[in-house]
C-alpha positions in Angstrom: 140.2 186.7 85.4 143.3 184.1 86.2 146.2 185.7 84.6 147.8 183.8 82.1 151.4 182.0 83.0 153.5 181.5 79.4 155.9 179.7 80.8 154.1 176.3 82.0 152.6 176.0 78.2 153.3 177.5 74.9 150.5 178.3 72.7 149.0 180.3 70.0 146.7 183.1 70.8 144.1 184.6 68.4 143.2 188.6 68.8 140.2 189.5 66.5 138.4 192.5 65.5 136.2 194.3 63.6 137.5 195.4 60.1 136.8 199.3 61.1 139.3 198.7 63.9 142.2 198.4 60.8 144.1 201.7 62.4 144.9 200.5 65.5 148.2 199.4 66.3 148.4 195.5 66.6 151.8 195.8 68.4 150.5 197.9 71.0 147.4 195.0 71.7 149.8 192.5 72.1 152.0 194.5 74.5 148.9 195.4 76.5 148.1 191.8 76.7 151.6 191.2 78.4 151.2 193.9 80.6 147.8 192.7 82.0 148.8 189.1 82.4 151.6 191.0 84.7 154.9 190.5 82.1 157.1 193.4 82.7 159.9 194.1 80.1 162.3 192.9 78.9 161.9 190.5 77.0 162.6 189.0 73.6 160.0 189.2 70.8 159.4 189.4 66.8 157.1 190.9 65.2 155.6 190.9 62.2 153.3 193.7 60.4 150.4 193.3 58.0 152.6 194.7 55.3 155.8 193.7 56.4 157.4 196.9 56.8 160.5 195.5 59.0 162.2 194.3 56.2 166.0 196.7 56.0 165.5 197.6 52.3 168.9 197.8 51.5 169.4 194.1 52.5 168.3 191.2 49.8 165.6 188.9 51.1 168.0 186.2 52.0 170.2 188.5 54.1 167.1 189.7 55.8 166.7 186.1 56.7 169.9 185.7 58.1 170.5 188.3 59.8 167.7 186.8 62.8 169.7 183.3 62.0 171.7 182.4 65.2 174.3 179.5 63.5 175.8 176.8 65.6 179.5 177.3 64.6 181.9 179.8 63.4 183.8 177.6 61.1 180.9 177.8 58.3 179.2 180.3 56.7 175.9 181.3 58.6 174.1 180.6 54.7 175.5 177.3 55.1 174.0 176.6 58.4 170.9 177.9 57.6 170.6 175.5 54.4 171.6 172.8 56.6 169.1 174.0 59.4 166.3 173.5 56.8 167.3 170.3 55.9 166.7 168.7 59.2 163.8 166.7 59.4 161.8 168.5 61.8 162.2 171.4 59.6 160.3 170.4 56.3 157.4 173.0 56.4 160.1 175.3 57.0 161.9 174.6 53.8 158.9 174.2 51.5 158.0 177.4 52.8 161.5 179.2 52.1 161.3 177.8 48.5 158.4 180.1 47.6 161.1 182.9 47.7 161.6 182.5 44.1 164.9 185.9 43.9 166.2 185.3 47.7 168.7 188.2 46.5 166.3 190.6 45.6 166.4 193.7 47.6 162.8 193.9 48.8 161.7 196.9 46.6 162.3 194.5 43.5 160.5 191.7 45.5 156.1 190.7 45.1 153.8 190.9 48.3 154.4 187.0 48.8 158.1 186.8 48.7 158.6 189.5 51.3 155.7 188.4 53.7 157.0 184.9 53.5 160.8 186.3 54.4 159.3 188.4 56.8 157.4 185.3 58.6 160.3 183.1 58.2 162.7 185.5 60.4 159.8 185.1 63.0 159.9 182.1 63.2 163.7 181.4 63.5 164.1 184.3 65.7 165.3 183.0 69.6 162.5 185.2 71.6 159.8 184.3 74.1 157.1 185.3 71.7 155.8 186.0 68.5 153.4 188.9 67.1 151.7 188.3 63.7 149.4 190.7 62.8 147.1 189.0 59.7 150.1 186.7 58.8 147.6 185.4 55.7 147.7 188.5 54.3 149.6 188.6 50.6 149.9 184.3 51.4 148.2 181.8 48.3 146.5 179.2 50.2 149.6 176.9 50.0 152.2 179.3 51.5 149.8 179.6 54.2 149.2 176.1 54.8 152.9 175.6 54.4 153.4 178.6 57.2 151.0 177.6 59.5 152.5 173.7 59.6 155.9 175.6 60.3 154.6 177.6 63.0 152.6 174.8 65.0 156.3 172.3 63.9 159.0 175.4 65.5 156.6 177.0 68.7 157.0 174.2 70.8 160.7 173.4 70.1 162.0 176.9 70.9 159.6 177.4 73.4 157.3 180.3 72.6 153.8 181.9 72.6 152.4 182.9 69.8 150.4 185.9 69.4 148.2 186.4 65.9 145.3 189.4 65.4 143.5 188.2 62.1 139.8 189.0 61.2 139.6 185.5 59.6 138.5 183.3 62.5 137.6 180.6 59.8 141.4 180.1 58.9 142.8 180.2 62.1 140.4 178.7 64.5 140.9 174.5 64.3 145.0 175.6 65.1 144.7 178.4 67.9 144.4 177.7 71.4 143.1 180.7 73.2 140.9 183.5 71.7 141.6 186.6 73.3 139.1 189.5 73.8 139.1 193.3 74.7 136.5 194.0 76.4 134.8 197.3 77.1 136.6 198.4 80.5 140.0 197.8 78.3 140.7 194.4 80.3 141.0 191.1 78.5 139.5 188.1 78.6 140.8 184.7 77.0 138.6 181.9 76.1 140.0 178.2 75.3 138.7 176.9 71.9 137.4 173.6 72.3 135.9 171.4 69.8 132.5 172.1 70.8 133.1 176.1 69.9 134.4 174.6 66.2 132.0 172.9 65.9 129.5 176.1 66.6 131.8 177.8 64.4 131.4 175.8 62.0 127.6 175.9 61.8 127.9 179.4 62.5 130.1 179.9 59.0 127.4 177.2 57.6 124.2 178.9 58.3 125.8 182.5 57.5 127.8 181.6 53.9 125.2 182.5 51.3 127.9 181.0 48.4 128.0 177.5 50.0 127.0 174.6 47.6 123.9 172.9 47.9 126.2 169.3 47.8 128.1 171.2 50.5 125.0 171.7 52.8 123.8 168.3 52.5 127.0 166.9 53.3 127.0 169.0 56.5 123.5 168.4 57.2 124.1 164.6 56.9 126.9 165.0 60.0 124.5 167.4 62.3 121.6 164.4 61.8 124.4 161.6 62.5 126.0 163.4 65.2 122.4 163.8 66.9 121.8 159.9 66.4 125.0 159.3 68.2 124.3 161.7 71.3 120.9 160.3 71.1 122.8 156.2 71.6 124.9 157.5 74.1 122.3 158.9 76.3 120.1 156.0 76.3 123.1 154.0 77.0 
């Protein structure tokens, strides 16, 4: 396999696995993956775990923030900056997403699931490394927070120039915003596999045909866009 060159593009990767595989370490994947595409240390990366233990817990949620902030001047406070950061326009995910940090100066013993996995993603994601390691980033997130956090991620990855690297078991979330699916395969090598819209659109009938809760409206509608996509393929061919 064609090692992979992050520096010519900057994308997100997807590592999946079974949910028995839950003890491994996520971190150590990710490095491996580095190491096989021949990227030797050092080099800058954040990381965030499915818990997000890397939170200093005598630091509030805010200062956690901060403290992976780098501001553009010393004549105002780096809290100032970073307000003014979010404000830019290229940064509205961002904010939205900061706002669901209902007690910033909570320490994060005193703070829910939510607020310190979104403090914990948002240092990621302001952090000035080459990549970024996410292991189940969904985890503790309501559906909006992780609308809100995926929009940020695809808005910031490109401006600062990095690779993203996510292991999730749900390949229905992430798989219309990934790039590359990455696999281990049995001689401990990788392989990587570019996710074009034919493979969602397998994956889509795949999650179709296997969902035993989807609606009966739901299958129609579906149903109704495999007959019309047929038709079309069928128009272009005897064109």
């Amino acid at each position: 396999m064609a090692k992979v060159n992050f520096e010519d593009s900057f994308k997100i990767y997807l590592f999946t696995g079974k949910l028995e595989e839950n003890n491994f370490s996520k971190l150590s994947e990710f490095l491996s993956f580095l190491k096989f595409n021949k990227i030797n240390l050092p080099y800058k990366f954040s990381y965030v775990s499915r818990n997000a233990e890397g939170l200093i817990p005598e630091l509030s949620l805010n200062e956690n923030i901060l403290m992976d902030f780098s501001p553009d001047s010393l004549t105002a406070s780096k809290e100032v900056q970073f307000q003014e950061f979010l404000n830019e326009d290229h940064n509205a995910h961002l904010k939205e997403l900061y706002q669901k940090i209902v007690f910033h100066h909570e320490v994060p013993d005193n703070a829910d699931a939510q607020m310190k996995k979104v403090s914990s993603l948002i240092k990621s994601l302001i952090f000035e490394g080459q990549f970024i390691f996410l292991e189940e980033p969904e985890i503790d997130l309501d559906p909006e927070s992780t609308k809100l956090f995926i929009s940020a991620l695809k808005d910031l990855m490109i401006r600062n120039k990095q690779n993203v690297f996510i292991f999730s078991h749900k390949l229905d979330l992430w798989i219309s915003h990934v790039d590359i699916h990455v696999k281990r395969e049995q001689d401990f090598s990788f392989s990587t596999e570019e996710i074009s819209k034919d493979i969602l659109w397998k994956k889509e009938r795949e999650i179709f045909y296997n969902t035993q809760k989807t609606s009966a409206a739901k299958k129609e509608d579906l149903l109704f866009h495999i007959s019309k996509s047929k038709k079309n393929a069928g128009k272009k061919s005897a064109a």
